[in-house]
C-alpha positions as CSV (number, residue, x, y, z in Angstrom):
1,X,-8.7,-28.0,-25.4
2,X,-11.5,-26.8,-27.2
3,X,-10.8,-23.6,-30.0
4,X,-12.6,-20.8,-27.5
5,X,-10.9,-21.8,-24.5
6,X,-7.5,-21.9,-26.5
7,X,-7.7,-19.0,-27.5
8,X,-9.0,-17.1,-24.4
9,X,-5.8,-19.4,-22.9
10,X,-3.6,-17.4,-25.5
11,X,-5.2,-13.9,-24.8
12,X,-4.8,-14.4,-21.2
13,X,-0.6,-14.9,-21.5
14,X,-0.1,-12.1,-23.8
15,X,-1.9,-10.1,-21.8
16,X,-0.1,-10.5,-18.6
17,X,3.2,-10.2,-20.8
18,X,2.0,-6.6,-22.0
19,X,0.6,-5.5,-18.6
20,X,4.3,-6.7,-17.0
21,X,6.2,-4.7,-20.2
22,X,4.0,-1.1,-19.7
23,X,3.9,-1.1,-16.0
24,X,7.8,-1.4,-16.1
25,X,8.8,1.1,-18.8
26,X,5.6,3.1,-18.1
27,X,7.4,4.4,-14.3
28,X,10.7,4.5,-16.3
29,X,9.5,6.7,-18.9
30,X,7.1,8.9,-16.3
31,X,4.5,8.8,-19.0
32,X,1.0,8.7,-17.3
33,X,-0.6,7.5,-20.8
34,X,1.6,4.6,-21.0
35,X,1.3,4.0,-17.3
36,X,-3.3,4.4,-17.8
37,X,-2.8,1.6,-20.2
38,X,-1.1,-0.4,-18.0
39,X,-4.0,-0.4,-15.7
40,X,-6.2,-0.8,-19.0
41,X,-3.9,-4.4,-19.0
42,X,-4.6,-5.2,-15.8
43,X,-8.1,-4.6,-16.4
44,X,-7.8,-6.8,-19.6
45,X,-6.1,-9.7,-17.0
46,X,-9.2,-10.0,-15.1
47,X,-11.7,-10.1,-17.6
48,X,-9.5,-12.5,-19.4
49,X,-9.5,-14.4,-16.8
50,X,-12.9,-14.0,-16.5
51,X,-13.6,-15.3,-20.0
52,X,-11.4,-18.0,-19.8
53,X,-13.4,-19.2,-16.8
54,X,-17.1,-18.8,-18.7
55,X,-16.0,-20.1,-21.8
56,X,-14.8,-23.2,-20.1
57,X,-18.3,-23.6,-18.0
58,X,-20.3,-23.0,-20.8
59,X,-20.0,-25.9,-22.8
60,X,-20.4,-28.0,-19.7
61,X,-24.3,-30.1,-20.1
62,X,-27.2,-29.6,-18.8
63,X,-28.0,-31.4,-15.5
64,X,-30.5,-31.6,-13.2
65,X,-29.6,-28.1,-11.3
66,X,-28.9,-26.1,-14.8
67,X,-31.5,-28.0,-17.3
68,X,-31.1,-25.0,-19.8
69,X,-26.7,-25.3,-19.7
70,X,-24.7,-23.2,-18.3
71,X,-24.4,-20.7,-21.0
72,X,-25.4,-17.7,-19.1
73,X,-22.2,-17.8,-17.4
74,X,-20.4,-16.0,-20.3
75,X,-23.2,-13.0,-19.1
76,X,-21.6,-12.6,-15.9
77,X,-18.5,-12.7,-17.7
78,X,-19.6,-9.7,-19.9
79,X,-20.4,-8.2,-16.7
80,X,-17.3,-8.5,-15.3
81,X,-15.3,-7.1,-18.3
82,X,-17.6,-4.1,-18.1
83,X,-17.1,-3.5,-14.2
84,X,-13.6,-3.9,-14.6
85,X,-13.0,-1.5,-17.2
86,X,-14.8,0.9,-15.1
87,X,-13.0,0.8,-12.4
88,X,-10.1,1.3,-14.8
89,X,-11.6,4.5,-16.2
90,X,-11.8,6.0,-12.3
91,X,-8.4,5.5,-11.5
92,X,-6.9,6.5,-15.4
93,X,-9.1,10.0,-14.5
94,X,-7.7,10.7,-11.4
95,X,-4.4,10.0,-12.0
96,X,-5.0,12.4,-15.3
97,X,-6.5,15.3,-13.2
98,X,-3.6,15.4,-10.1
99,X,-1.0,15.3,-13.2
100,X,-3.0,17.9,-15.0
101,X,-3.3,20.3,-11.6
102,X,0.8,19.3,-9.9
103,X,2.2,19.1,-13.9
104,X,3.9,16.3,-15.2
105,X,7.4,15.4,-14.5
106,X,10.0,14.4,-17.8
107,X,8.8,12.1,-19.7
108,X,11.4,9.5,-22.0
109,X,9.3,9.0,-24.9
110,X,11.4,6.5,-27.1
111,X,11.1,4.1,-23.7
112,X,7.6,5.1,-23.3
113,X,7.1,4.4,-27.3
114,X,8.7,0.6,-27.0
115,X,5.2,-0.9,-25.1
116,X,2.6,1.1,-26.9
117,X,3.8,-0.4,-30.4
118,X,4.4,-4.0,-28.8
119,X,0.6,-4.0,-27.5
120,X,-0.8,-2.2,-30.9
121,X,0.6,-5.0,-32.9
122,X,-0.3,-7.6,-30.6
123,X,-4.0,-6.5,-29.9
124,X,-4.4,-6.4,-33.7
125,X,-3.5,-9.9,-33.8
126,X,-5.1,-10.9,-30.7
127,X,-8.1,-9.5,-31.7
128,X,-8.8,-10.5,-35.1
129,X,-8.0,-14.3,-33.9
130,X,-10.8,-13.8,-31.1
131,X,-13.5,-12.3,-33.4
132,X,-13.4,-15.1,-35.8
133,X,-13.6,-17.4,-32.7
134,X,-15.9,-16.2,-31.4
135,X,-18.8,-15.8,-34.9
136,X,-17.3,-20.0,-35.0
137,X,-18.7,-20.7,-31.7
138,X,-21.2,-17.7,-30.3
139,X,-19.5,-16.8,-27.2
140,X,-20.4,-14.0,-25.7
141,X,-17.1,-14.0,-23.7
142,X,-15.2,-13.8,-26.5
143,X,-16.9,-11.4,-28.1
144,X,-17.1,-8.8,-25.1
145,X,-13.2,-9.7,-25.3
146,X,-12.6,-9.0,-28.5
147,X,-14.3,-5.4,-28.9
148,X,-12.4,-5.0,-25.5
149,X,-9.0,-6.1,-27.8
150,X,-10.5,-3.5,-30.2
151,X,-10.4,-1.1,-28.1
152,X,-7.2,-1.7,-26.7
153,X,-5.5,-1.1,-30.3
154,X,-7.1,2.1,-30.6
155,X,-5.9,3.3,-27.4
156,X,-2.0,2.4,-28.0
157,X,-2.6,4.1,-31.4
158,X,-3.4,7.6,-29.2
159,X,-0.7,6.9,-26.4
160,X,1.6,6.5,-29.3
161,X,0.5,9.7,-31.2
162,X,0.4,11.6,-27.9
163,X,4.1,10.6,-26.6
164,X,5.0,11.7,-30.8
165,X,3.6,15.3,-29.8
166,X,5.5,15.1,-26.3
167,X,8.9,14.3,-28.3
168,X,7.9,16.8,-31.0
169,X,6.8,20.1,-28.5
170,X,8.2,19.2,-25.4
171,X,4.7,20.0,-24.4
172,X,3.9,17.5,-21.5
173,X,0.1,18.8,-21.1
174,X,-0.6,16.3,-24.2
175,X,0.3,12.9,-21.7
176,X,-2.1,13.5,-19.4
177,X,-4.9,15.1,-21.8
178,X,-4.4,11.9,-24.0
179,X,-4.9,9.6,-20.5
180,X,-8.3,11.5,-20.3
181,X,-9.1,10.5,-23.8
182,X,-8.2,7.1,-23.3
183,X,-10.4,7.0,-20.0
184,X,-13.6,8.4,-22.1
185,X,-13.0,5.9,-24.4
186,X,-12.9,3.0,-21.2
187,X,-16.1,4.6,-20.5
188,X,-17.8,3.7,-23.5
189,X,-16.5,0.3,-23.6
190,X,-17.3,-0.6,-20.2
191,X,-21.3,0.9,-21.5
192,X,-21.1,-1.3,-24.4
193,X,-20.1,-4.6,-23.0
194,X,-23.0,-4.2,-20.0
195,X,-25.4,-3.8,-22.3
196,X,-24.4,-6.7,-24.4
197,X,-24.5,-8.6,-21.2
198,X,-27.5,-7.1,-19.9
199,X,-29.5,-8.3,-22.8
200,X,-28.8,-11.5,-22.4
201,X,-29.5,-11.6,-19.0
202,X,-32.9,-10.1,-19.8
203,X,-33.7,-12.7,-22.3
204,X,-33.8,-10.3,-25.3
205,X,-35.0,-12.2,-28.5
206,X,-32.5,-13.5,-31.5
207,X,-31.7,-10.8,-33.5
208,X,-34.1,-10.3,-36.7
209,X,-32.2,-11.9,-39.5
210,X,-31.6,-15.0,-37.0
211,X,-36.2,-14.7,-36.5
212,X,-36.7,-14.2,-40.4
213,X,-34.8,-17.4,-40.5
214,X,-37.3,-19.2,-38.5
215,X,-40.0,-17.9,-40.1
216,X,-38.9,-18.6,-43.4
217,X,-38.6,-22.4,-42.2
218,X,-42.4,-22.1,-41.0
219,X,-43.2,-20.7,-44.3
220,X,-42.0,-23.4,-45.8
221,X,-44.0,-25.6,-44.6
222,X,-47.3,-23.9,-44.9
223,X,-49.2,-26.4,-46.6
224,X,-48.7,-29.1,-43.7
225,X,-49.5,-26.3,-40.9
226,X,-52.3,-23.8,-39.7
227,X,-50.3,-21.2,-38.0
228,X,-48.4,-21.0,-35.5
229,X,-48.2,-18.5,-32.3
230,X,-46.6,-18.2,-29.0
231,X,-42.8,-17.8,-30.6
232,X,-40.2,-17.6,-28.2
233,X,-36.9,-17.4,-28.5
234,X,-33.3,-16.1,-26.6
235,X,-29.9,-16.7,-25.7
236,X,-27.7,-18.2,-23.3
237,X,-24.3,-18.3,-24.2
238,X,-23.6,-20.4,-27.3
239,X,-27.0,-21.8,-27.0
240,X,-30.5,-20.4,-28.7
241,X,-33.5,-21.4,-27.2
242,X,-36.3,-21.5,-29.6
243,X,-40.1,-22.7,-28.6
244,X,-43.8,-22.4,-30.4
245,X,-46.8,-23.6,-29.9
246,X,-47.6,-25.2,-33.9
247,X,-51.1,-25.7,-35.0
248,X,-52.0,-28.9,-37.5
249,X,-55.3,-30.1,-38.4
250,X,-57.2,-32.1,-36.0
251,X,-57.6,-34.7,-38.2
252,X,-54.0,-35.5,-38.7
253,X,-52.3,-38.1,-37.1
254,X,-50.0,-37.4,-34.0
255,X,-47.5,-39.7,-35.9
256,X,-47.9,-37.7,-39.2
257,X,-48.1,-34.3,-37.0
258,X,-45.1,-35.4,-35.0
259,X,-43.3,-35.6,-38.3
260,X,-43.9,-32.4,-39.5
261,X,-42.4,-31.2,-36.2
262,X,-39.2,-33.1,-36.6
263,X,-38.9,-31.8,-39.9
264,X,-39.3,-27.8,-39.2
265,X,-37.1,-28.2,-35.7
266,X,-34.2,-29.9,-38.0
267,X,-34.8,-26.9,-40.7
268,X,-34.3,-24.5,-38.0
269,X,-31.4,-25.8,-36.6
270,X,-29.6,-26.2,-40.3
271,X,-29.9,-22.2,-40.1
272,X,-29.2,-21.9,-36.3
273,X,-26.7,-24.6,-35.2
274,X,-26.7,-25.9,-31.9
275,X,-30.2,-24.6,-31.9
276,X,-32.8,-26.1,-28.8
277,X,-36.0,-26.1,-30.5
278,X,-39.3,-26.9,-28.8
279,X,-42.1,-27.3,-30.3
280,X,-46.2,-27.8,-29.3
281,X,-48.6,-28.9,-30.7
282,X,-52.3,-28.0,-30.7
283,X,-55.3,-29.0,-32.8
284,X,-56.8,-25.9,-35.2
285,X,-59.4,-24.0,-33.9
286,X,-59.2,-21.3,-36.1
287,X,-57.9,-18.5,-33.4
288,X,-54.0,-18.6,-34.4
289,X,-53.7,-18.2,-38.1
290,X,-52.6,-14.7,-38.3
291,X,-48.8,-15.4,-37.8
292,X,-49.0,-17.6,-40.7
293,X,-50.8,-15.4,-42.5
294,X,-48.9,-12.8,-42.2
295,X,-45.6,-14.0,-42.8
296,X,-46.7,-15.7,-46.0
297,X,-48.3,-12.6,-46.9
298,X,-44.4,-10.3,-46.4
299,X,-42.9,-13.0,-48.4
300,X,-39.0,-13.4,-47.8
Protein backbone atom coordinates (compact mmCIF):
# COMPACT_ATOMS: atom_id res chain seq x y z
CA UNK A 1 0.00 0.00 0.00
CA UNK A 2 1.50 2.98 -1.26
CA UNK A 3 2.07 6.18 1.64
CA UNK A 4 -0.96 8.39 -0.11
CA UNK A 5 -3.40 5.66 -0.27
CA UNK A 6 -2.45 4.74 3.43
CA UNK A 7 -3.05 7.47 4.67
CA UNK A 8 -6.27 8.56 2.79
CA UNK A 9 -7.11 4.64 4.16
CA UNK A 10 -6.49 6.05 7.67
CA UNK A 11 -8.44 9.36 7.24
CA UNK A 12 -11.34 7.56 5.83
CA UNK A 13 -11.79 5.19 9.34
CA UNK A 14 -11.39 7.95 11.64
CA UNK A 15 -13.60 9.77 9.87
CA UNK A 16 -16.48 7.50 9.98
CA UNK A 17 -15.62 6.87 13.77
CA UNK A 18 -16.09 10.77 14.47
CA UNK A 19 -19.21 11.16 12.15
CA UNK A 20 -20.76 7.78 14.18
CA UNK A 21 -19.55 9.56 17.82
CA UNK A 22 -21.23 13.43 16.88
CA UNK A 23 -24.35 12.15 15.19
CA UNK A 24 -24.98 10.02 18.46
CA UNK A 25 -24.20 12.55 21.29
CA UNK A 26 -25.08 15.42 18.91
CA UNK A 27 -29.32 14.29 19.29
CA UNK A 28 -28.50 13.45 22.93
CA UNK A 29 -27.12 16.71 23.69
CA UNK A 30 -29.82 18.67 21.30
CA UNK A 31 -26.89 20.85 20.19
CA UNK A 32 -27.50 21.82 16.49
CA UNK A 33 -23.60 22.92 16.31
CA UNK A 34 -22.47 19.58 17.26
CA UNK A 35 -25.24 17.93 15.24
CA UNK A 36 -23.97 20.67 11.71
CA UNK A 37 -20.64 19.07 12.32
CA UNK A 38 -21.85 15.83 12.08
CA UNK A 39 -23.05 16.41 8.65
CA UNK A 40 -19.67 18.31 8.10
CA UNK A 41 -18.37 14.36 8.86
CA UNK A 42 -20.45 12.88 6.65
CA UNK A 43 -19.41 15.32 4.15
CA UNK A 44 -15.77 14.48 5.05
CA UNK A 45 -16.84 10.49 4.47
CA UNK A 46 -17.55 11.03 0.87
CA UNK A 47 -14.85 13.07 -0.15
CA UNK A 48 -12.70 10.72 1.66
CA UNK A 49 -13.89 8.22 -0.05
CA UNK A 50 -13.49 10.12 -2.89
CA UNK A 51 -9.77 10.66 -2.43
CA UNK A 52 -9.16 7.38 -1.49
CA UNK A 53 -10.54 6.28 -4.85
CA UNK A 54 -8.33 9.07 -7.03
CA UNK A 55 -5.32 8.58 -5.17
CA UNK A 56 -5.39 4.93 -5.93
CA UNK A 57 -6.26 5.60 -9.91
CA UNK A 58 -3.70 7.98 -10.21
CA UNK A 59 -0.65 6.25 -9.97
CA UNK A 60 -2.07 3.62 -12.33
CA UNK A 61 0.22 3.97 -16.14
CA UNK A 62 -0.45 5.34 -19.04
CA UNK A 63 -2.09 3.12 -21.69
CA UNK A 64 -3.35 3.38 -24.87
CA UNK A 65 -6.93 5.11 -23.79
CA UNK A 66 -5.18 7.57 -21.07
CA UNK A 67 -1.50 8.19 -22.69
CA UNK A 68 -1.04 11.27 -20.43
CA UNK A 69 -2.01 8.88 -16.85
CA UNK A 70 -4.70 9.11 -15.06
CA UNK A 71 -3.70 11.90 -12.85
CA UNK A 72 -6.61 14.12 -13.48
CA UNK A 73 -8.72 11.86 -11.58
CA UNK A 74 -7.65 13.49 -8.26
CA UNK A 75 -9.49 16.84 -10.11
CA UNK A 76 -12.72 15.26 -10.00
CA UNK A 77 -11.95 14.29 -6.69
CA UNK A 78 -11.35 17.94 -5.71
CA UNK A 79 -14.53 18.52 -7.28
CA UNK A 80 -16.31 16.27 -5.30
CA UNK A 81 -14.94 17.49 -1.93
CA UNK A 82 -16.08 20.93 -2.96
CA UNK A 83 -19.74 19.76 -4.02
CA UNK A 84 -20.08 17.92 -1.03
CA UNK A 85 -19.23 20.48 1.34
CA UNK A 86 -21.76 22.48 -0.29
CA UNK A 87 -24.42 20.65 0.01
CA UNK A 88 -23.30 20.43 3.71
CA UNK A 89 -23.35 24.21 4.04
CA UNK A 90 -27.37 24.16 2.66
CA UNK A 91 -28.61 21.84 5.05
CA UNK A 92 -26.21 23.25 8.28
CA UNK A 93 -28.13 26.85 7.19
CA UNK A 94 -31.45 25.59 7.22
CA UNK A 95 -31.28 23.67 10.06
CA UNK A 96 -29.64 27.01 11.82
CA UNK A 97 -32.53 29.36 10.57
CA UNK A 98 -35.81 26.90 11.67
CA UNK A 99 -33.80 26.69 15.14
CA UNK A 100 -33.08 30.36 15.09
CA UNK A 101 -37.14 31.21 14.16
CA UNK A 102 -38.93 27.84 16.56
CA UNK A 103 -35.88 28.41 19.36
CA UNK A 104 -33.78 25.82 20.44
CA UNK A 105 -34.65 23.15 22.85
CA UNK A 106 -32.04 22.25 26.14
CA UNK A 107 -29.07 21.66 25.26
CA UNK A 108 -26.42 19.13 27.51
CA UNK A 109 -23.28 20.74 26.89
CA UNK A 110 -20.67 18.54 28.78
CA UNK A 111 -22.20 15.54 26.32
CA UNK A 112 -22.22 17.87 23.43
CA UNK A 113 -18.43 19.03 24.53
CA UNK A 114 -17.15 15.06 24.56
CA UNK A 115 -17.17 14.85 20.30
CA UNK A 116 -16.10 18.39 19.48
CA UNK A 117 -12.69 17.76 21.55
CA UNK A 118 -12.33 14.11 20.24
CA UNK A 119 -12.55 15.41 16.44
CA UNK A 120 -10.27 18.78 17.29
CA UNK A 121 -7.56 16.58 18.47
CA UNK A 122 -7.96 14.13 15.84
CA UNK A 123 -8.26 16.50 12.79
CA UNK A 124 -5.06 18.11 14.14
CA UNK A 125 -3.33 14.93 13.80
CA UNK A 126 -5.03 13.85 10.77
CA UNK A 127 -4.31 16.73 9.14
CA UNK A 128 -0.77 17.50 9.68
CA UNK A 129 -0.02 13.68 8.60
CA UNK A 130 -1.99 14.37 5.23
CA UNK A 131 -0.20 17.74 4.36
CA UNK A 132 3.19 16.23 4.62
CA UNK A 133 1.84 13.49 2.36
CA UNK A 134 0.64 15.09 0.24
CA UNK A 135 4.04 17.98 -0.62
CA UNK A 136 5.90 13.95 -0.62
CA UNK A 137 3.83 12.89 -3.42
CA UNK A 138 1.76 16.04 -5.21
CA UNK A 139 -1.68 14.86 -4.81
CA UNK A 140 -4.18 16.98 -5.30
CA UNK A 141 -6.56 14.64 -3.37
CA UNK A 142 -4.79 14.96 -0.49
CA UNK A 143 -4.26 18.19 -0.46
CA UNK A 144 -8.04 19.34 -1.13
CA UNK A 145 -8.29 16.78 1.99
CA UNK A 146 -6.14 18.20 4.09
CA UNK A 147 -7.26 22.02 3.99
CA UNK A 148 -10.74 20.24 4.28
CA UNK A 149 -9.04 18.53 7.80
CA UNK A 150 -8.01 22.17 8.38
CA UNK A 151 -10.96 23.31 8.40
CA UNK A 152 -12.54 20.81 10.29
CA UNK A 153 -10.25 21.74 13.40
CA UNK A 154 -11.23 25.22 13.22
CA UNK A 155 -14.78 24.38 13.29
CA UNK A 156 -14.71 21.98 16.55
CA UNK A 157 -12.66 24.86 18.06
CA UNK A 158 -16.02 27.28 17.57
CA UNK A 159 -18.61 24.44 18.37
CA UNK A 160 -16.61 24.02 21.44
CA UNK A 161 -16.32 27.82 22.36
CA UNK A 162 -20.05 28.20 21.43
CA UNK A 163 -21.46 25.19 23.68
CA UNK A 164 -18.68 27.06 26.62
CA UNK A 165 -21.06 30.29 26.18
CA UNK A 166 -24.33 27.98 26.22
CA UNK A 167 -22.99 26.41 29.75
CA UNK A 168 -21.75 29.79 30.85
CA UNK A 169 -25.26 32.14 29.92
CA UNK A 170 -27.74 29.61 29.45
CA UNK A 171 -28.19 31.58 26.31
CA UNK A 172 -29.10 29.02 23.55
CA UNK A 173 -29.26 31.75 20.58
CA UNK A 174 -25.25 31.14 20.57
CA UNK A 175 -25.83 27.13 19.18
CA UNK A 176 -27.49 28.00 16.30
CA UNK A 177 -25.65 31.47 15.53
CA UNK A 178 -22.32 29.44 15.84
CA UNK A 179 -23.94 26.54 13.20
CA UNK A 180 -24.24 29.62 10.88
CA UNK A 181 -20.67 30.44 11.32
CA UNK A 182 -19.62 27.17 10.75
CA UNK A 183 -21.79 26.96 7.44
CA UNK A 184 -20.04 30.38 6.11
CA UNK A 185 -16.91 28.89 6.79
CA UNK A 186 -18.25 25.41 4.64
CA UNK A 187 -18.87 28.02 2.13
CA UNK A 188 -15.48 29.10 1.72
CA UNK A 189 -14.01 25.79 1.76
CA UNK A 190 -16.20 24.25 -0.73
CA UNK A 191 -14.91 27.88 -3.04
CA UNK A 192 -11.48 26.99 -2.31
CA UNK A 193 -11.21 23.41 -3.15
CA UNK A 194 -13.21 24.10 -6.76
CA UNK A 195 -10.95 26.35 -7.67
CA UNK A 196 -7.99 24.35 -6.81
CA UNK A 197 -9.69 21.67 -8.96
CA UNK A 198 -10.84 23.93 -11.55
CA UNK A 199 -7.29 24.98 -12.38
CA UNK A 200 -6.26 21.89 -12.93
CA UNK A 201 -8.83 20.94 -15.05
CA UNK A 202 -8.19 24.09 -17.06
CA UNK A 203 -4.54 23.27 -17.51
CA UNK A 204 -3.27 26.32 -15.53
CA UNK A 205 0.63 26.49 -15.83
CA UNK A 206 3.16 25.32 -12.88
CA UNK A 207 3.37 27.76 -10.41
CA UNK A 208 6.29 30.46 -10.97
CA UNK A 209 9.00 29.27 -8.66
CA UNK A 210 8.31 25.58 -10.22
CA UNK A 211 8.85 27.84 -14.19
CA UNK A 212 11.93 29.94 -12.80
CA UNK A 213 13.21 26.40 -12.21
CA UNK A 214 13.00 25.54 -15.71
CA UNK A 215 14.28 28.40 -16.87
CA UNK A 216 17.14 28.42 -14.78
CA UNK A 217 18.05 24.85 -16.25
CA UNK A 218 17.74 26.53 -19.84
CA UNK A 219 19.97 29.24 -18.70
CA UNK A 220 22.29 27.01 -17.96
CA UNK A 221 22.82 25.71 -20.82
CA UNK A 222 22.98 28.82 -22.90
CA UNK A 223 26.16 28.28 -24.58
CA UNK A 224 24.92 24.88 -26.28
CA UNK A 225 21.41 26.52 -27.25
CA UNK A 226 19.80 29.47 -29.42
CA UNK A 227 16.63 30.02 -27.56
CA UNK A 228 14.02 28.40 -26.97
CA UNK A 229 10.04 29.17 -27.34
CA UNK A 230 6.76 27.44 -27.31
CA UNK A 231 7.04 26.53 -23.33
CA UNK A 232 4.26 24.56 -22.04
CA UNK A 233 3.67 23.24 -19.16
CA UNK A 234 0.62 21.85 -16.48
CA UNK A 235 -0.60 19.40 -14.14
CA UNK A 236 -2.36 16.30 -13.86
CA UNK A 237 -2.34 14.89 -10.55
CA UNK A 238 1.10 13.96 -9.37
CA UNK A 239 2.35 14.38 -12.80
CA UNK A 240 3.92 17.77 -14.59
CA UNK A 241 3.87 17.94 -18.10
CA UNK A 242 6.53 20.06 -19.48
CA UNK A 243 7.21 20.55 -23.50
CA UNK A 244 9.44 23.22 -25.71
CA UNK A 245 10.29 23.56 -28.85
CA UNK A 246 14.57 24.05 -28.31
CA UNK A 247 16.58 25.74 -30.94
CA UNK A 248 20.42 24.51 -31.69
CA UNK A 249 22.58 25.49 -34.44
CA UNK A 250 22.02 23.93 -37.70
CA UNK A 251 25.27 22.84 -37.99
CA UNK A 252 25.25 20.63 -34.99
CA UNK A 253 24.84 17.15 -35.10
CA UNK A 254 21.38 15.51 -34.24
CA UNK A 255 23.54 13.10 -32.06
CA UNK A 256 25.39 16.01 -30.30
CA UNK A 257 21.86 18.08 -30.34
CA UNK A 258 20.08 15.08 -28.97
CA UNK A 259 22.51 15.17 -26.12
CA UNK A 260 21.99 18.47 -25.07
CA UNK A 261 18.33 17.53 -24.86
CA UNK A 262 18.87 14.62 -22.57
CA UNK A 263 20.86 16.70 -20.58
CA UNK A 264 18.40 19.88 -19.90
CA UNK A 265 15.17 17.25 -19.63
CA UNK A 266 17.30 15.24 -16.81
CA UNK A 267 18.13 18.92 -15.17
CA UNK A 268 14.60 19.60 -15.07
CA UNK A 269 13.40 16.65 -13.66
CA UNK A 270 16.26 16.81 -10.71
CA UNK A 271 14.14 20.12 -9.77
CA UNK A 272 10.70 18.63 -10.71
CA UNK A 273 10.57 14.93 -9.90
CA UNK A 274 8.52 12.67 -11.79
CA UNK A 275 8.57 15.45 -14.31
CA UNK A 276 7.34 14.38 -18.29
CA UNK A 277 9.55 16.57 -20.26
CA UNK A 278 9.28 16.86 -24.08
CA UNK A 279 11.34 18.44 -25.88
CA UNK A 280 11.69 19.69 -29.96
CA UNK A 281 13.99 20.42 -31.74
CA UNK A 282 14.40 23.01 -34.57
CA UNK A 283 17.34 24.34 -36.49
CA UNK A 284 18.09 28.38 -35.74
CA UNK A 285 16.72 30.74 -37.95
CA UNK A 286 17.10 33.59 -35.91
CA UNK A 287 13.13 34.24 -35.08
CA UNK A 288 13.11 32.61 -31.42
CA UNK A 289 15.99 34.10 -29.43
CA UNK A 290 14.10 36.43 -27.31
CA UNK A 291 13.17 33.85 -24.49
CA UNK A 292 16.76 33.23 -24.08
CA UNK A 293 17.54 36.49 -24.21
CA UNK A 294 15.55 37.57 -21.80
CA UNK A 295 15.84 35.17 -19.19
CA UNK A 296 19.69 35.44 -19.30
CA UNK A 297 19.25 39.10 -19.30
CA UNK A 298 16.76 38.81 -15.50
CA UNK A 299 19.42 36.61 -14.19
CA UNK A 300 18.21 34.20 -11.31
Amino acid sequence: MTGPVRIAAISLSATVGLLALKLVLGIISGSIAVLSDAIDSATDLVGGTAALVSVRVAVWPADEDHPYGHGKVESISASVAATVVAIGCGFVVFQAVRRLVQGSPEIDVVVGLAPMVAAAVANVVLAYYMRREARRSHSLALASESTHLQTNVVQAMAVIAGLAVVGITDERLFDPLVALGLAAYMAWTAVHLARQALSEIMDVALPDDELRAIHDVIAAHSDDIRGFHRLRSRRAGPTRHVDMHLIVDPQRTVEEAHTVCDQIEGEIRDHLPGAVVTIHLEPDDGRYRGPLERILHEGP
